[in-house]
Backbone bond lengths (Angstrom), bond angles and torsions (degrees), N, CA, C in turn:
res aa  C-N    CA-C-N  psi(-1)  N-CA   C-N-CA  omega(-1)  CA-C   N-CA-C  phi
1 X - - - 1.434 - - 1.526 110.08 -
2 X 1.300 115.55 -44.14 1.209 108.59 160.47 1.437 159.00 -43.65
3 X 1.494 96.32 -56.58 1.432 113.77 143.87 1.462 108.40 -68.39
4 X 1.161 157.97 3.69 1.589 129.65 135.32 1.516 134.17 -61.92
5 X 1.789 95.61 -25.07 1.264 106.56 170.70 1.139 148.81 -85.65
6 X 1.539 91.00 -18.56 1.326 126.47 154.41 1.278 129.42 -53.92
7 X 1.549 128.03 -71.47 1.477 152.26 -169.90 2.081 93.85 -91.06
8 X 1.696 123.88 0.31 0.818 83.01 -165.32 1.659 147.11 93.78
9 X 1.180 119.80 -29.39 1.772 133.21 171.52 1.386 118.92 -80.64
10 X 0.849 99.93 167.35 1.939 109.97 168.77 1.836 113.10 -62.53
11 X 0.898 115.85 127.65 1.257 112.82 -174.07 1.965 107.31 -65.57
12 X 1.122 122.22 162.58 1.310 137.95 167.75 2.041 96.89 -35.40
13 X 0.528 121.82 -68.90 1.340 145.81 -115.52 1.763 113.70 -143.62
14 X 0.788 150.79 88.61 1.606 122.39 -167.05 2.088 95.89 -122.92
15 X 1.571 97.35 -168.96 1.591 92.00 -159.27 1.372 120.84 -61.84
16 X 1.610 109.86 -9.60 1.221 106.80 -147.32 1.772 93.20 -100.24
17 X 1.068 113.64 -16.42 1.564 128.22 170.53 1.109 111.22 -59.39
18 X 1.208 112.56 -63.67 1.874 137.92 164.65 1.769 111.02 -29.57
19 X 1.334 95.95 -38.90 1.816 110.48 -153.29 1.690 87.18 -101.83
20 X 0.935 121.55 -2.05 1.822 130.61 166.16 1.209 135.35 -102.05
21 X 1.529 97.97 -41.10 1.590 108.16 160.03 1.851 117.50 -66.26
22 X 1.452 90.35 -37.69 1.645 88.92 160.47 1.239 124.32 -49.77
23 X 1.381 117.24 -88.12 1.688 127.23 152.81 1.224 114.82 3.73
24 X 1.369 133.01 -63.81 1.643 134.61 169.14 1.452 117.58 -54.08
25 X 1.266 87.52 -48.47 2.266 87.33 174.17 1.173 129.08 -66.21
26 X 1.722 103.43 -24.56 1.787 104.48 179.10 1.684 98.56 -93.09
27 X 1.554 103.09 -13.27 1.816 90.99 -178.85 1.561 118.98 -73.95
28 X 1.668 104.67 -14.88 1.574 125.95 158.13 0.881 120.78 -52.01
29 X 1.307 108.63 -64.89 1.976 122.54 -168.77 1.677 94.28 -70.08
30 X 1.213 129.69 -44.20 1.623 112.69 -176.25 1.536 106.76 -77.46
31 X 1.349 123.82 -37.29 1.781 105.54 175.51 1.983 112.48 -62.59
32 X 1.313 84.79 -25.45 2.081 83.32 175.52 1.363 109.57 -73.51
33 X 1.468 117.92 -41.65 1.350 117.21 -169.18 1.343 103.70 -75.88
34 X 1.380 125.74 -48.00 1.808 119.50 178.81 1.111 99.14 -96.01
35 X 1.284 149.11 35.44 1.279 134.20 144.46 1.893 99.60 63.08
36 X 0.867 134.66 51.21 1.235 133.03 -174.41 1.598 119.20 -142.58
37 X 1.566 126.45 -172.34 1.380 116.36 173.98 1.964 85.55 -121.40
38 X 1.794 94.23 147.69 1.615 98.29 -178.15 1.529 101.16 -120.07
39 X 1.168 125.03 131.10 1.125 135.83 145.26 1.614 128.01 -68.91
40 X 1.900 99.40 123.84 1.598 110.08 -174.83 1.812 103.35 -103.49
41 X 1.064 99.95 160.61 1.682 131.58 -29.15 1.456 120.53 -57.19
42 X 1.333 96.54 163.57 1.804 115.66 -176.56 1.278 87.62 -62.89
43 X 1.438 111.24 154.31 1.681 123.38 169.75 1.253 103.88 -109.68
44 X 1.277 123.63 124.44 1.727 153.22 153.85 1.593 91.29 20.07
45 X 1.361 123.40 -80.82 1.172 136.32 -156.12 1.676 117.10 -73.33
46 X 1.257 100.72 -6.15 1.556 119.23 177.52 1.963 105.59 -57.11
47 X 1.387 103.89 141.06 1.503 93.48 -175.86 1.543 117.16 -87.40
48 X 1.660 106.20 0.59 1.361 114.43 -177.93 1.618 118.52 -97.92
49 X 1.428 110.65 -9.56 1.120 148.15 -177.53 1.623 111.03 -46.41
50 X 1.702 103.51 -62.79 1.261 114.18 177.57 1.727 120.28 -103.97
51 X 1.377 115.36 159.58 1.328 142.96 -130.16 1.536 87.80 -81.46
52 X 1.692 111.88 125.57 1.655 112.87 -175.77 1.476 116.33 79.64
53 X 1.066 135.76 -4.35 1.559 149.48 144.15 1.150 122.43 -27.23
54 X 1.517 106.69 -58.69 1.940 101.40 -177.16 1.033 118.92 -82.66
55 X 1.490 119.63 -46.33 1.895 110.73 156.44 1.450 112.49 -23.05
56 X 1.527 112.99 -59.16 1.688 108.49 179.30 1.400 111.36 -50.25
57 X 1.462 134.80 -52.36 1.153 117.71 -166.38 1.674 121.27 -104.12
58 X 1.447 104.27 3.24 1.416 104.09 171.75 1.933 114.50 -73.93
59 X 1.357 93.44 151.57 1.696 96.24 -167.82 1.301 98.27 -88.67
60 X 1.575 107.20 149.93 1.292 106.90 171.14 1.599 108.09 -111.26
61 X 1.582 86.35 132.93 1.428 93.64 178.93 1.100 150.02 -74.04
62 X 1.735 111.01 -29.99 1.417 126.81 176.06 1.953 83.18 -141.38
63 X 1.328 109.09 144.29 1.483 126.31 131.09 1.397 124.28 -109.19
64 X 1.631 104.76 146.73 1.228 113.15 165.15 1.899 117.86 -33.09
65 X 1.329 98.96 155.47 1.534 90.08 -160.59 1.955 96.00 -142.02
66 X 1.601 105.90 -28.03 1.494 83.58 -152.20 1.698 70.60 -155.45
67 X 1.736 132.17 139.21 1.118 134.59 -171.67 1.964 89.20 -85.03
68 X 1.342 108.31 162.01 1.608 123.26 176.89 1.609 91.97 -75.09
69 X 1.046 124.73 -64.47 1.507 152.45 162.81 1.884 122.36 -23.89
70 X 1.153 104.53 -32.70 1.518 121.15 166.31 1.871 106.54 -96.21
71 X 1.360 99.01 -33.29 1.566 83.16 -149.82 1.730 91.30 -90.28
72 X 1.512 108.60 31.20 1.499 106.57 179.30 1.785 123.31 64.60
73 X 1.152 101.70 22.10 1.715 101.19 179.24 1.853 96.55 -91.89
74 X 1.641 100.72 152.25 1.048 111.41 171.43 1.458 146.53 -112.93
């Protein structure tokens, strides 16, 4: 980005590239999380769609359960 701004050129890369490569990674994390196949692009109304979404619906697998610190480890 720099050197585009510099010399002037099109950058490598610009937002909308950025905003696609995203799109592909959450279309990952939702076919893993529902076990399903996703069609791109996500549609508007999709719950994975918007920003902080997949944290909401990804499962958690283990929680903390027992402090290192209580259970006498050293």
């Amino acid at each position: 980005m720099l050197a585009a701004i510099r010399y002037g050129r099109a950058p490598i890369a610009d937002g909308r590239d950025g905003r696609n490569a995203i799109e592909v990674v959450t279309a990952i994390y939702k076919a893993g999380i529902e076990r399903t196949f996703v069609s791109l692009p996500l549609k508007a109304d999709d719950h994975y769609y918007r920003a902080g979404q997949l944290v909401a619906h990804a499962p958690h697998f283990s929680e903390k359960q027992t402090s290192l610190v209580e259970a006498g480890a050293s």
